[in-house]
C-alpha positions in Angstrom: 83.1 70.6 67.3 81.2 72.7 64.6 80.7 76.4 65.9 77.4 76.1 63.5 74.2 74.4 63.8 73.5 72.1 60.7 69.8 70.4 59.9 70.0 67.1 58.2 67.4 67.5 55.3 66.5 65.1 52.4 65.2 65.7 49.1 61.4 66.5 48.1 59.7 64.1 46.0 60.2 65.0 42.4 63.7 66.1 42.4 66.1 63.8 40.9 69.3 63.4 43.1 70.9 60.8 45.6 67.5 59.2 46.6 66.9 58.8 50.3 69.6 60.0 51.5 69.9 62.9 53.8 71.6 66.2 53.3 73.4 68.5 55.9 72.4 72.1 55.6 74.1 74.4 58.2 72.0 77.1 60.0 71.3 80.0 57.1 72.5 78.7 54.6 70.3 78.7 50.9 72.1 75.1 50.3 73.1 72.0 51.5 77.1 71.6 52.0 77.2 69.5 49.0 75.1 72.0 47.3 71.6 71.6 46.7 69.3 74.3 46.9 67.9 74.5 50.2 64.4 75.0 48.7 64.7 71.5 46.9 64.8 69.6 50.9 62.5 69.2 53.4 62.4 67.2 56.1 63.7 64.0 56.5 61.2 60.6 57.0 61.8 59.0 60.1 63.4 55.7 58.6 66.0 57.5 56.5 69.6 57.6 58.3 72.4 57.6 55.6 73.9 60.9 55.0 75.1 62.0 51.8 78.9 61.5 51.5 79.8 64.5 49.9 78.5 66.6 52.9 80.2 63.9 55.1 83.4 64.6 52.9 82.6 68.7 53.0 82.6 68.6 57.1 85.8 66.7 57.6 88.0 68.5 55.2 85.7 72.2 55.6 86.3 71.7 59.8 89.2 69.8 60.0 91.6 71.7 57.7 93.9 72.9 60.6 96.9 71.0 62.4 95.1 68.7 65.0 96.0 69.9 68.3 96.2 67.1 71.6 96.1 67.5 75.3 98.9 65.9 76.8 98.2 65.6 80.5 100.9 66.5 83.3 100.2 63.5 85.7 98.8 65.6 88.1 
């Protein structure tokens, strides 16, 4: 799991981008993780729930860069 809170934001009216989509912006941080300004977002309408891809794509490969470790259990 993500040792940081993120907010899931989507663009204001007016800015140009990836429509109505929304954006993951991670607890004090000035953008999203694909990199829009943090003052271009607000909040997100309650019918919008598609999330951009490139912050999809930032999470996995940002948080899941390490060797993948398992628990094996010992039967007991």
């Amino acid at each position: 799991m993500p040792d940081h809170d993120y907010q899931a934001l989507m663009l204001r009216a007016g800015h140009d981008g990836q429509g109505d989509v929304l954006h993951l912006v991670r607890a004090g941080a000035e953008a999203s993780l694909c990199g829009i300004p943090r003052g271009s977002l607000g909040p997100a309408a309650e019918d919008v729930d598609a999330v951009c891809g490139e912050c999809i794509e930032w999470l996995k490969s940002g948080r899941i860069s390490g060797p993948v470790k398992t628990r094996r259990g010992d039967g007991a």
